[in-house]
mmCIF entry with sequence, helices, sheets and N, C-alpha, C, O atoms, coordinates in Angstrom:
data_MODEL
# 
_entry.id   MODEL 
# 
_entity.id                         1 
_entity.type                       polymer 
_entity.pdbx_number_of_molecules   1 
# 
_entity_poly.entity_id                      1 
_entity_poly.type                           'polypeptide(L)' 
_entity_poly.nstd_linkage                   no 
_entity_poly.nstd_monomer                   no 
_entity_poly.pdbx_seq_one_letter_code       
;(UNK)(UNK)(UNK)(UNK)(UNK)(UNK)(UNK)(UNK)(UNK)(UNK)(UNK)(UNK)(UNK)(UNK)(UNK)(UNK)
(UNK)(UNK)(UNK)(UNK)(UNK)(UNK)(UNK)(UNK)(UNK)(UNK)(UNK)(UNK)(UNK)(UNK)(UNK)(UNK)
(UNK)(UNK)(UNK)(UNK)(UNK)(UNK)(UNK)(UNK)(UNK)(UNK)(UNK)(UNK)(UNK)(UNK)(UNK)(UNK)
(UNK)(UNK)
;
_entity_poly.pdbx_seq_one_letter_code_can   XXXXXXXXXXXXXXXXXXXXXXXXXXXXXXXXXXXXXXXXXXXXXXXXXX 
_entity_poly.pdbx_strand_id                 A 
# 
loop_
_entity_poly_seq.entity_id 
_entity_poly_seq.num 
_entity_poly_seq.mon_id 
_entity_poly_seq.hetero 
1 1  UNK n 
1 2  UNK n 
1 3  UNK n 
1 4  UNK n 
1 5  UNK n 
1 6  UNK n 
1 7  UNK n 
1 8  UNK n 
1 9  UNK n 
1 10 UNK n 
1 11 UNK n 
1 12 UNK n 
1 13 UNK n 
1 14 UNK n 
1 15 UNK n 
1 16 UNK n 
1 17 UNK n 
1 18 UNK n 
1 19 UNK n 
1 20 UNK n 
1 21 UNK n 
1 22 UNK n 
1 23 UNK n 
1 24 UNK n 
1 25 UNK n 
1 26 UNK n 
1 27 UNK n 
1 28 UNK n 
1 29 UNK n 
1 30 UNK n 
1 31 UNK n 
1 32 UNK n 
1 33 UNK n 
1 34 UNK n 
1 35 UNK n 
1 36 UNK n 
1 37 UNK n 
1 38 UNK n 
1 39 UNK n 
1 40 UNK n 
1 41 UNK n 
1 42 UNK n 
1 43 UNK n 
1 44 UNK n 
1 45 UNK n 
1 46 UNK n 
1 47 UNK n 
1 48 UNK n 
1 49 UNK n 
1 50 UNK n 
# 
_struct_asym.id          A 
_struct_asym.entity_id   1 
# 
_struct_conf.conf_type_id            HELX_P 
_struct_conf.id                      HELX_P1 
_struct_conf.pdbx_PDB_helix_id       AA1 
_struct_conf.beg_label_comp_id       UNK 
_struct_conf.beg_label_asym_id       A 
_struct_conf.beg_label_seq_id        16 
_struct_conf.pdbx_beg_PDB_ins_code   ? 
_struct_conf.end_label_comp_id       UNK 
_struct_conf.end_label_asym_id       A 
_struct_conf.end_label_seq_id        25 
_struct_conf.pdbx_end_PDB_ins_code   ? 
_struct_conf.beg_auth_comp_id        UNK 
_struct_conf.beg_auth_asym_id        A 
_struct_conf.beg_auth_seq_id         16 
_struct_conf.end_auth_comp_id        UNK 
_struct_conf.end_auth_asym_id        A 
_struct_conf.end_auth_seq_id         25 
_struct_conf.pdbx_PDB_helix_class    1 
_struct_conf.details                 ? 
_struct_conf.pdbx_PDB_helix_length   10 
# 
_struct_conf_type.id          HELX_P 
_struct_conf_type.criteria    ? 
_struct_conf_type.reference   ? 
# 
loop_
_atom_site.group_PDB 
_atom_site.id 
_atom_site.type_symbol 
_atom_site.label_atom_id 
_atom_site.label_alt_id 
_atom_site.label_comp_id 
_atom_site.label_asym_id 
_atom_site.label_entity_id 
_atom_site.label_seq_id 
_atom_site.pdbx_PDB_ins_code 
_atom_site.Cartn_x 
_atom_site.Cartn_y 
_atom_site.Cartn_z 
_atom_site.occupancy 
_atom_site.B_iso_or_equiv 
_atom_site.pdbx_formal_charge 
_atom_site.auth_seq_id 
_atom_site.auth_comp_id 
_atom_site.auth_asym_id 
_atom_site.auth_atom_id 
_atom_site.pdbx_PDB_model_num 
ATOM 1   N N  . UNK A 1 1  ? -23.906 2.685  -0.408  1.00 0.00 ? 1  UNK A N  1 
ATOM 2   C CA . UNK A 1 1  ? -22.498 2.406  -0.589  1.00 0.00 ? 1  UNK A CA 1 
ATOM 3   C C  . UNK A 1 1  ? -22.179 2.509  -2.078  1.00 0.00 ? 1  UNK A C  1 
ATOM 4   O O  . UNK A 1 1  ? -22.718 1.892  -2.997  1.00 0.00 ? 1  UNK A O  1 
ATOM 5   N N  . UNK A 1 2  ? -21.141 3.462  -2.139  1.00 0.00 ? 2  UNK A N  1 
ATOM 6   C CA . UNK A 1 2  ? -20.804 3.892  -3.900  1.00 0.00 ? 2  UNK A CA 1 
ATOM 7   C C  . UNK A 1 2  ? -19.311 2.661  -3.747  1.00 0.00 ? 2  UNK A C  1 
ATOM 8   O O  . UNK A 1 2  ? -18.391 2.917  -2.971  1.00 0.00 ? 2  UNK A O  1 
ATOM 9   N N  . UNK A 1 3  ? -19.320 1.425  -4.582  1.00 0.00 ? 3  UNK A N  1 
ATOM 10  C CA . UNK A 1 3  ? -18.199 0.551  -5.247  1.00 0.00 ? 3  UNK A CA 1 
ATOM 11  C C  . UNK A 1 3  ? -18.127 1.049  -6.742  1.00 0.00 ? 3  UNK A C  1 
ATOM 12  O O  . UNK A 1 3  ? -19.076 1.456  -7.412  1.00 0.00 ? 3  UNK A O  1 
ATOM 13  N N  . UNK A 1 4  ? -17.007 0.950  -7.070  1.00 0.00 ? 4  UNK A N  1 
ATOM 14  C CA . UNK A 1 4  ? -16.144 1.356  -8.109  1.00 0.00 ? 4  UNK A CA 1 
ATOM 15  C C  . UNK A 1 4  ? -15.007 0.057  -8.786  1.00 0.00 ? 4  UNK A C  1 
ATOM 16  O O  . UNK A 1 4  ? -14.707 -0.687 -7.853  1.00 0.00 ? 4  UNK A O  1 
ATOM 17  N N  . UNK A 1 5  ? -14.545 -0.246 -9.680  1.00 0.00 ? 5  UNK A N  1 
ATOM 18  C CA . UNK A 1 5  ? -13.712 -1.411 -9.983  1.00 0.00 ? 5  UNK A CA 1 
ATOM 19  C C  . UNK A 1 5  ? -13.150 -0.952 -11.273 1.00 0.00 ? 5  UNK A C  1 
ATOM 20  O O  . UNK A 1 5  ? -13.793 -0.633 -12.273 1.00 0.00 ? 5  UNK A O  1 
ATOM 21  N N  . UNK A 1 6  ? -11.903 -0.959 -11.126 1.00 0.00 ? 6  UNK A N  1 
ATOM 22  C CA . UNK A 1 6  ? -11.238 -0.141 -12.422 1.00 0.00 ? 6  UNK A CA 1 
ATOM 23  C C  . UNK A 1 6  ? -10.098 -1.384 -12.859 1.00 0.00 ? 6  UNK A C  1 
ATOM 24  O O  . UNK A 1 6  ? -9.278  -1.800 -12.040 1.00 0.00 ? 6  UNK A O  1 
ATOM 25  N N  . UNK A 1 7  ? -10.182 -1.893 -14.252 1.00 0.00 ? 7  UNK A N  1 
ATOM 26  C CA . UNK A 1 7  ? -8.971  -2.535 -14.307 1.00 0.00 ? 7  UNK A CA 1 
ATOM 27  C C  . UNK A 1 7  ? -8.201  -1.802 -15.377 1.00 0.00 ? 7  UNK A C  1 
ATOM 28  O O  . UNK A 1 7  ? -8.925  -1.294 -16.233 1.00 0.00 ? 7  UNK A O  1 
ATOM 29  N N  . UNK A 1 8  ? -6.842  -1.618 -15.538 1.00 0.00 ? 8  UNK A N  1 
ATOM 30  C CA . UNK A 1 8  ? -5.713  -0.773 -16.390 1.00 0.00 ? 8  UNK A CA 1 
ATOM 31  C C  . UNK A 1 8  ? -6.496  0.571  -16.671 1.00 0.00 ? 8  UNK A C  1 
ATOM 32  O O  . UNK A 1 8  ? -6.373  1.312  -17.647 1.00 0.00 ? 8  UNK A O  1 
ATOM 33  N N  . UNK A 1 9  ? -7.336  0.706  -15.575 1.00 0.00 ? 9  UNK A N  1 
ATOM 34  C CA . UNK A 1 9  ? -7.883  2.271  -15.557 1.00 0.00 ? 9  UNK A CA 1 
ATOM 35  C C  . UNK A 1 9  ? -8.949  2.323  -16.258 1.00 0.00 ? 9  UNK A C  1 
ATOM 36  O O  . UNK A 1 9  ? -9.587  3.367  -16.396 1.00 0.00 ? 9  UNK A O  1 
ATOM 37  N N  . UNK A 1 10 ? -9.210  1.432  -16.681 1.00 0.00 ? 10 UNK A N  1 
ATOM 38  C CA . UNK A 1 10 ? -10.807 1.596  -17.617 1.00 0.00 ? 10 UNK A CA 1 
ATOM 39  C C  . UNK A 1 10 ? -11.957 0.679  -16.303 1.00 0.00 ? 10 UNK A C  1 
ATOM 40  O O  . UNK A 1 10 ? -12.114 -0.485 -15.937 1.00 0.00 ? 10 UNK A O  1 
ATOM 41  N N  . UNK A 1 11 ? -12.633 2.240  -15.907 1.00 0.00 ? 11 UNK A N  1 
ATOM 42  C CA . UNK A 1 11 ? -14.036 0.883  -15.072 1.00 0.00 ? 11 UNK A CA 1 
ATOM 43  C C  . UNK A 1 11 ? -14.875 -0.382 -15.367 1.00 0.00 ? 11 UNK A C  1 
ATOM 44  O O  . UNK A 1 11 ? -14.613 -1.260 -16.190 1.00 0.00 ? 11 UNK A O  1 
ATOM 45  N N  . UNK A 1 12 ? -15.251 -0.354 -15.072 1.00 0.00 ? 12 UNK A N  1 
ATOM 46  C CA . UNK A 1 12 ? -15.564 -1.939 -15.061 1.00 0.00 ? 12 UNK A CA 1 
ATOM 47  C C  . UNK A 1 12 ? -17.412 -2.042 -14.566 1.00 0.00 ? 12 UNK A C  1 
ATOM 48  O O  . UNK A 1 12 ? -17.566 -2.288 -13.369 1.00 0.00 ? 12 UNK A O  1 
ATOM 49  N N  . UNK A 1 13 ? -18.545 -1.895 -15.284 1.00 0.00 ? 13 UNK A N  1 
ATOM 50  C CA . UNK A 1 13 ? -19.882 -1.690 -14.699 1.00 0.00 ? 13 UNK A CA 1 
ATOM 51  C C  . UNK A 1 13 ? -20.263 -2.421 -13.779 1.00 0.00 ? 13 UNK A C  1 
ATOM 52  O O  . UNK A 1 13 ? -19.508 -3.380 -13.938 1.00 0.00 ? 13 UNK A O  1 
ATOM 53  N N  . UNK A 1 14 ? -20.860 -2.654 -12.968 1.00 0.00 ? 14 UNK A N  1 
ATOM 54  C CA . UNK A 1 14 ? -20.766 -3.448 -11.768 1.00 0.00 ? 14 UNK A CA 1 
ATOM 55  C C  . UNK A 1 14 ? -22.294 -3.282 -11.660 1.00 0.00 ? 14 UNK A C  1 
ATOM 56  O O  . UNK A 1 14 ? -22.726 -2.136 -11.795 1.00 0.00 ? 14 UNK A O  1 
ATOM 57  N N  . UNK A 1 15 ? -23.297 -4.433 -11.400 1.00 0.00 ? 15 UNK A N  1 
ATOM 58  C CA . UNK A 1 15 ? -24.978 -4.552 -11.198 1.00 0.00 ? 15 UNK A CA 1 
ATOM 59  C C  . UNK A 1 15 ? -24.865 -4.530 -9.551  1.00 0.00 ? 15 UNK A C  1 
ATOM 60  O O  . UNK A 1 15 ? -23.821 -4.970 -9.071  1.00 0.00 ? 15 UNK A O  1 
ATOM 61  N N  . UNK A 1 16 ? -25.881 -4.042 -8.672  1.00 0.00 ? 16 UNK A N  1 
ATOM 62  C CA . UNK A 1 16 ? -26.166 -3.724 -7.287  1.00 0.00 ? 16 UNK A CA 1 
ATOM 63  C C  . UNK A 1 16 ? -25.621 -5.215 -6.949  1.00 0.00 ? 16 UNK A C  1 
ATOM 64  O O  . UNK A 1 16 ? -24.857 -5.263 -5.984  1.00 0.00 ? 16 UNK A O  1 
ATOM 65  N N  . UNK A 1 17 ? -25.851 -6.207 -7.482  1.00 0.00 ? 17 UNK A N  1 
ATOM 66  C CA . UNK A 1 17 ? -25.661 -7.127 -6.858  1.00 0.00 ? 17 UNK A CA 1 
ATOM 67  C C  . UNK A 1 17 ? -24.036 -7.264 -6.342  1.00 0.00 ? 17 UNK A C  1 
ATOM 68  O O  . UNK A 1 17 ? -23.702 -7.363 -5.161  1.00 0.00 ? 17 UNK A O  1 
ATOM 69  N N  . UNK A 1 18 ? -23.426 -7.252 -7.110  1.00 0.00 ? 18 UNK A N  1 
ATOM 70  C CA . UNK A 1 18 ? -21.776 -7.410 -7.073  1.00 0.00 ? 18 UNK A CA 1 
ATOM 71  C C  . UNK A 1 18 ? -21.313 -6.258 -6.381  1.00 0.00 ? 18 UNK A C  1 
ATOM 72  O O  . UNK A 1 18 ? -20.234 -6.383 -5.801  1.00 0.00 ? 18 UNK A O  1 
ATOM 73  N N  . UNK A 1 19 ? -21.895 -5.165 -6.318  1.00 0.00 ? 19 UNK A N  1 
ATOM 74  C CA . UNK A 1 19 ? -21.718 -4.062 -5.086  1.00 0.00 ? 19 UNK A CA 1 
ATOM 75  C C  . UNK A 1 19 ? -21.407 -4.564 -4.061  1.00 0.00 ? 19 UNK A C  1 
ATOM 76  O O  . UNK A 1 19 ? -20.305 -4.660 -3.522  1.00 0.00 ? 19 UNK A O  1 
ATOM 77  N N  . UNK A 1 20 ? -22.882 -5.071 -3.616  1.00 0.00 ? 20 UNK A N  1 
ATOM 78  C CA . UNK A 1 20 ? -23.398 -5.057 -2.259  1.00 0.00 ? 20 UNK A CA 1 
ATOM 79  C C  . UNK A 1 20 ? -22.156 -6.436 -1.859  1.00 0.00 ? 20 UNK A C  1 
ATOM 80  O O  . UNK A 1 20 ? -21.779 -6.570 -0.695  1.00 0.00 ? 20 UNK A O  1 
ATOM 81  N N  . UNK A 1 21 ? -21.642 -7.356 -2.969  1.00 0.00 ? 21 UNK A N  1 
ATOM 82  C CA . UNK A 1 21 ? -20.784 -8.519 -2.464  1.00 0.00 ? 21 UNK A CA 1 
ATOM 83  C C  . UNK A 1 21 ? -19.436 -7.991 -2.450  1.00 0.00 ? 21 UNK A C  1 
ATOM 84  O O  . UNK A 1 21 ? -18.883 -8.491 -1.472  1.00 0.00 ? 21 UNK A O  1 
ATOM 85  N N  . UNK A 1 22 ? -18.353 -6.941 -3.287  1.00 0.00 ? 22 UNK A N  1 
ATOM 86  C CA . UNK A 1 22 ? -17.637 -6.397 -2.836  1.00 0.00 ? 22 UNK A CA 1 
ATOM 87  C C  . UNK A 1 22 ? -17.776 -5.459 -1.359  1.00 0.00 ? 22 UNK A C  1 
ATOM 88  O O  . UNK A 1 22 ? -17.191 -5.753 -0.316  1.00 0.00 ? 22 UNK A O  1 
ATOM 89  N N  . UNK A 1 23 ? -18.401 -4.647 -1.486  1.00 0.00 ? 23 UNK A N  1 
ATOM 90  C CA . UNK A 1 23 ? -18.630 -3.841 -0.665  1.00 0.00 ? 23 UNK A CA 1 
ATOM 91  C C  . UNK A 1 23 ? -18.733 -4.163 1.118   1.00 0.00 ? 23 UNK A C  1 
ATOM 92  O O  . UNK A 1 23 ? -18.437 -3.546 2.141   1.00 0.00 ? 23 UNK A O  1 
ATOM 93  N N  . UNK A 1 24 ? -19.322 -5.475 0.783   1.00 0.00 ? 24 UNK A N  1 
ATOM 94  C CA . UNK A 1 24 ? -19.718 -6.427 2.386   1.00 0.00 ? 24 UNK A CA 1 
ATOM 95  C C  . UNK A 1 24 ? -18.582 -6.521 2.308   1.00 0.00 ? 24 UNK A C  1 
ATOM 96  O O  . UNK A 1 24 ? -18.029 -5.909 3.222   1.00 0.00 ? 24 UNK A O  1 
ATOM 97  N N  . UNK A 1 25 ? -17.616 -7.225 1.342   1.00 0.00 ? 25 UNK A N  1 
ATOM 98  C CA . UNK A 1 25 ? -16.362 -8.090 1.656   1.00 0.00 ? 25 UNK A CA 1 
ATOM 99  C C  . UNK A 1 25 ? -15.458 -7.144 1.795   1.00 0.00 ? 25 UNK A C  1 
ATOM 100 O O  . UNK A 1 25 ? -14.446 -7.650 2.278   1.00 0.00 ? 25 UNK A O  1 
ATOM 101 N N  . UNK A 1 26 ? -15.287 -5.655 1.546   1.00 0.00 ? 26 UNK A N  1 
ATOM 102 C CA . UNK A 1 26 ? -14.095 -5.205 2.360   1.00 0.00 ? 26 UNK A CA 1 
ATOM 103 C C  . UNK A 1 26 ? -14.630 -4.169 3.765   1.00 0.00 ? 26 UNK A C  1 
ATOM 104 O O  . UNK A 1 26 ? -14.056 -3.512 4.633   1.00 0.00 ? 26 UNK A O  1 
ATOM 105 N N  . UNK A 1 27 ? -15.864 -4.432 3.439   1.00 0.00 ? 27 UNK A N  1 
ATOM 106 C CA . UNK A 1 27 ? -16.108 -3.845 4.954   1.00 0.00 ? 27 UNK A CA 1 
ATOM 107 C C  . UNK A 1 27 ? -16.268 -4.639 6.203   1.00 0.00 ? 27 UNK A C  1 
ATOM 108 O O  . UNK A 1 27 ? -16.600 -4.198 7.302   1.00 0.00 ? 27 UNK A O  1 
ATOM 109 N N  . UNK A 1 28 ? -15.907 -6.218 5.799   1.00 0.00 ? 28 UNK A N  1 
ATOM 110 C CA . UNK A 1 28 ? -15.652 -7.285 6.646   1.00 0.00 ? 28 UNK A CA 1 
ATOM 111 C C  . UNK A 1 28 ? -13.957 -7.328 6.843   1.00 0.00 ? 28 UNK A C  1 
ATOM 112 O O  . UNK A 1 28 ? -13.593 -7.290 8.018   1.00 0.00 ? 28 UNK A O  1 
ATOM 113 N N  . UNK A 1 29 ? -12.976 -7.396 5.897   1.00 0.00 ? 29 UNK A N  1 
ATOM 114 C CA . UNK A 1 29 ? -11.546 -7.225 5.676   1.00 0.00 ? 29 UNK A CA 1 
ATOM 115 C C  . UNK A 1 29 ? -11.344 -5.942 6.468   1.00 0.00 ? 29 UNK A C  1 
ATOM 116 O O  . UNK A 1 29 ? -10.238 -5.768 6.980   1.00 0.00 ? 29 UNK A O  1 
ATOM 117 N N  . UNK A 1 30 ? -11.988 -5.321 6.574   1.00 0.00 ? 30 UNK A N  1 
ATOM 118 C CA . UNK A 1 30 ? -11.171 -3.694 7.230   1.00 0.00 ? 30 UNK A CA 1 
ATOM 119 C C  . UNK A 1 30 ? -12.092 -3.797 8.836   1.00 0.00 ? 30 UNK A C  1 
ATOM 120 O O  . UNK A 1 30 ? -11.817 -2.903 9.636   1.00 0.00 ? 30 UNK A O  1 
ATOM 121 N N  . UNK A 1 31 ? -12.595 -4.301 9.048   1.00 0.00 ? 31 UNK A N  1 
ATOM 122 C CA . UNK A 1 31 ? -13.292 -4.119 10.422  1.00 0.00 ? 31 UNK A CA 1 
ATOM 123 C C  . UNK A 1 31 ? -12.453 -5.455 11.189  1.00 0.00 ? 31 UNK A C  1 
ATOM 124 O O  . UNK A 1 31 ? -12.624 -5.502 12.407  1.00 0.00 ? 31 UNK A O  1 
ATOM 125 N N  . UNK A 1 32 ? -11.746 -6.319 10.708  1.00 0.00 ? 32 UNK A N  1 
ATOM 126 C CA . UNK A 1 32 ? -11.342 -7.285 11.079  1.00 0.00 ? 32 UNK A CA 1 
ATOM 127 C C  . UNK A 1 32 ? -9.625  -6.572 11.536  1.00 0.00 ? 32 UNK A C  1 
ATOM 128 O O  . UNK A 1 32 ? -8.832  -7.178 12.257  1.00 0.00 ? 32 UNK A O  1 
ATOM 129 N N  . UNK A 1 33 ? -9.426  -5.550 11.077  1.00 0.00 ? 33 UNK A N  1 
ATOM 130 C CA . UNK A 1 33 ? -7.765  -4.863 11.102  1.00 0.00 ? 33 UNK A CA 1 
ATOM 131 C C  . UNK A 1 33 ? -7.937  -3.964 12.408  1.00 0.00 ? 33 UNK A C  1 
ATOM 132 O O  . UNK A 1 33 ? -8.737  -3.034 12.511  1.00 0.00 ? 33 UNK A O  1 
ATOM 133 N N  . UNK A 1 34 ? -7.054  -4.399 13.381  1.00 0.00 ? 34 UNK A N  1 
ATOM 134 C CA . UNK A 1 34 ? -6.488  -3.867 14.489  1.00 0.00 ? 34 UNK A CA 1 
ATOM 135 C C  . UNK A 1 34 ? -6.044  -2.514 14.407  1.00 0.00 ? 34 UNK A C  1 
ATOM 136 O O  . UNK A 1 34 ? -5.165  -2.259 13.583  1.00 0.00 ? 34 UNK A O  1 
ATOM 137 N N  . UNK A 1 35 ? -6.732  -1.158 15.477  1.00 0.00 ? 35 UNK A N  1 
ATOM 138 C CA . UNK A 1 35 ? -6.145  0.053  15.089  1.00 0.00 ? 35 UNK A CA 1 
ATOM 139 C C  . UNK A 1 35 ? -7.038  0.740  14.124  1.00 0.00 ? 35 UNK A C  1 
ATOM 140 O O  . UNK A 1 35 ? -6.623  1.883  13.930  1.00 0.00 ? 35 UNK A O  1 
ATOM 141 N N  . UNK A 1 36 ? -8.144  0.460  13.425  1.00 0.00 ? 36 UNK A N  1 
ATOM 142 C CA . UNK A 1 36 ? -8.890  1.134  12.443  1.00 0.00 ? 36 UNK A CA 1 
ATOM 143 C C  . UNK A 1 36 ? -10.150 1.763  13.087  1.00 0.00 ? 36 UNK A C  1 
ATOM 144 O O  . UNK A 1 36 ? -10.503 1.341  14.188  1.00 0.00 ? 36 UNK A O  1 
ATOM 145 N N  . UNK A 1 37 ? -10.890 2.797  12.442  1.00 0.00 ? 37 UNK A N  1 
ATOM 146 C CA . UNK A 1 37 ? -11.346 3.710  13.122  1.00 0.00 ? 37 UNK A CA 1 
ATOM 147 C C  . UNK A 1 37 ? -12.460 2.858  12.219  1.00 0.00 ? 37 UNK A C  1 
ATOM 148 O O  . UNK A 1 37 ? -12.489 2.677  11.002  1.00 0.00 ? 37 UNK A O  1 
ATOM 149 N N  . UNK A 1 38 ? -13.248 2.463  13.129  1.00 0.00 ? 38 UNK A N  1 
ATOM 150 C CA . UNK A 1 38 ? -14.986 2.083  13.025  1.00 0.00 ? 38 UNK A CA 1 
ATOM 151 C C  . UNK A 1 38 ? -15.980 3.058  11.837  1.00 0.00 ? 38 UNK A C  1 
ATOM 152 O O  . UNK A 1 38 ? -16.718 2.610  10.960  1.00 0.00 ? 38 UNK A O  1 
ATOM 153 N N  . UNK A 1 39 ? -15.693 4.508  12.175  1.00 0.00 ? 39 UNK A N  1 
ATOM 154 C CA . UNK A 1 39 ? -16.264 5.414  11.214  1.00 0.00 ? 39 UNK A CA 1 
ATOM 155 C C  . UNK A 1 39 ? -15.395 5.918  9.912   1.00 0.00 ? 39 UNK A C  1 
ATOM 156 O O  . UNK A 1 39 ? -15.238 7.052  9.458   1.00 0.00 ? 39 UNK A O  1 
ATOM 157 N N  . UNK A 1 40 ? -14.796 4.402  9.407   1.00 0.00 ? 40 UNK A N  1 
ATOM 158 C CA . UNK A 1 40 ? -13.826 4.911  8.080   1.00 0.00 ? 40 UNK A CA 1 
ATOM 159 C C  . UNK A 1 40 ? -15.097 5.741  7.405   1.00 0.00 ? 40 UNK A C  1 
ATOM 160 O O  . UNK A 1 40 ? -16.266 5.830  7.783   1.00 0.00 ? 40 UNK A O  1 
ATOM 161 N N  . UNK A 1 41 ? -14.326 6.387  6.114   1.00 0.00 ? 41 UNK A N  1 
ATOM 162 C CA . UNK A 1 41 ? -15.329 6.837  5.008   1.00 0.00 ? 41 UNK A CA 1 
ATOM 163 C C  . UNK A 1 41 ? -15.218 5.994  3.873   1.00 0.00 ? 41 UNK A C  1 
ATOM 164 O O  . UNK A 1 41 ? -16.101 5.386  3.268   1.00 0.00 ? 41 UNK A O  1 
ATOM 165 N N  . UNK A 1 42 ? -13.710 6.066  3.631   1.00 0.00 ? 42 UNK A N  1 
ATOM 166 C CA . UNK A 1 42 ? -12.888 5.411  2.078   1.00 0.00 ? 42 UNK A CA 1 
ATOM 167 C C  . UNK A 1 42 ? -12.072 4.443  2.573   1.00 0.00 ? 42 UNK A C  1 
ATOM 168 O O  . UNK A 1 42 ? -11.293 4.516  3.524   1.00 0.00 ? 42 UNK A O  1 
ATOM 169 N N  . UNK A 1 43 ? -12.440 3.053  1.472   1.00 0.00 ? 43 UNK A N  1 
ATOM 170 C CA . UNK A 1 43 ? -11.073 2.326  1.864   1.00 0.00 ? 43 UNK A CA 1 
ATOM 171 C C  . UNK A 1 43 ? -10.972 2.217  0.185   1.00 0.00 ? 43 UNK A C  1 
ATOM 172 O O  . UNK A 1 43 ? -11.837 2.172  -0.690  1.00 0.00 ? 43 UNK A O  1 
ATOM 173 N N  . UNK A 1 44 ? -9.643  2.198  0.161   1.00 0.00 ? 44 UNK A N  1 
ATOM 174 C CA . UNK A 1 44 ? -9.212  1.758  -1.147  1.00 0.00 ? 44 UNK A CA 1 
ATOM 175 C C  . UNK A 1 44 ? -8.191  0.773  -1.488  1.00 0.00 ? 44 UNK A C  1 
ATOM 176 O O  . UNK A 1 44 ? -7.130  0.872  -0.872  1.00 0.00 ? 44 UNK A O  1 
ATOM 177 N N  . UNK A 1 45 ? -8.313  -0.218 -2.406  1.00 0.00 ? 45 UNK A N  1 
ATOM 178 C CA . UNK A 1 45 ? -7.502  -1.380 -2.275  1.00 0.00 ? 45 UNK A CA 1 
ATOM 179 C C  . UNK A 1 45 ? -7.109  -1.446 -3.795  1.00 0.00 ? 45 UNK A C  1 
ATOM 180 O O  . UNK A 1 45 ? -7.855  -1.524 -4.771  1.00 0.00 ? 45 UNK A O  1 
ATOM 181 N N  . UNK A 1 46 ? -5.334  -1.380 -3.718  1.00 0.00 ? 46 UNK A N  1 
ATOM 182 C CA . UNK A 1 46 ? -5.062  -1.650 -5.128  1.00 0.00 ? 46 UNK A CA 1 
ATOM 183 C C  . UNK A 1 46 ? -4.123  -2.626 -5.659  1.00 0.00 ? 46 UNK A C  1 
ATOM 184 O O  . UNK A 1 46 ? -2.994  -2.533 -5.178  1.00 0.00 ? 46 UNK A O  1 
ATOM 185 N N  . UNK A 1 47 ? -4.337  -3.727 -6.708  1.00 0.00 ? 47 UNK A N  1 
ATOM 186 C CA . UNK A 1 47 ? -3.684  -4.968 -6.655  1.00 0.00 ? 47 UNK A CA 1 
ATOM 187 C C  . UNK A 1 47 ? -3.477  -4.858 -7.667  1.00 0.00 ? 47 UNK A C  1 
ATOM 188 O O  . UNK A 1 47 ? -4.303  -4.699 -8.566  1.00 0.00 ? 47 UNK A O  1 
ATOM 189 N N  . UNK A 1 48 ? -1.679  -4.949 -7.807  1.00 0.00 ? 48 UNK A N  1 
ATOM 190 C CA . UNK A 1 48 ? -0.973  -4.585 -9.630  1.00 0.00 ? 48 UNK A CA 1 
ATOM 191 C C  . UNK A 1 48 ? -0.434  -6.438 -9.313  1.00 0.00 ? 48 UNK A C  1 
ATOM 192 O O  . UNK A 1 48 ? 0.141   -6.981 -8.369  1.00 0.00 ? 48 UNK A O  1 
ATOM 193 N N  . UNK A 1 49 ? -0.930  -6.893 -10.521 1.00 0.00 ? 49 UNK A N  1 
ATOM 194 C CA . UNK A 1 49 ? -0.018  -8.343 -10.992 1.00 0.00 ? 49 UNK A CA 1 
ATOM 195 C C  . UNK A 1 49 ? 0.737   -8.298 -11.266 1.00 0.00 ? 49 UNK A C  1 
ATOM 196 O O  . UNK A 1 49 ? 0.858   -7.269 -11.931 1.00 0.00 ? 49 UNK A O  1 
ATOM 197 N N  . UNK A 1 50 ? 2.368   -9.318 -11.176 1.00 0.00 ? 50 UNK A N  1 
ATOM 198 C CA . UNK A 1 50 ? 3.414   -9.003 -12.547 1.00 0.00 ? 50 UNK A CA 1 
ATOM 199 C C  . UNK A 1 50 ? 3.167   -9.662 -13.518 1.00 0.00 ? 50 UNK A C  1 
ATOM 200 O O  . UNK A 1 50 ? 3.836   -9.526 -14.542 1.00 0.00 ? 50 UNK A O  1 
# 
């Protein structure tokens, strides 16, 4: 599983560990959503603050 974390567009290095804890946690959030296809590839989630 390739995780990625970008804040104001500059990435953000991320150790296997914090992967594997994003990565569980939106592949728990998206398997929990009604209507979604089991064999996603990409999910992408983007959260602007004001």
């Amino acid at each position: 599983m390739r995780v990625k974390l970008k804040i104001d567009g500059e990435e953000v290095p991320l150790n296997p560990f914090v992967t594997k804890i994003f990565g569980n946690l939106l592949q728990a959030m998206v398997a929990s959503l009604h209507g979604i296809n089991e064999a996603w590839r990409e999910a992408v989630l983007e959260v602007e603050r004001d």
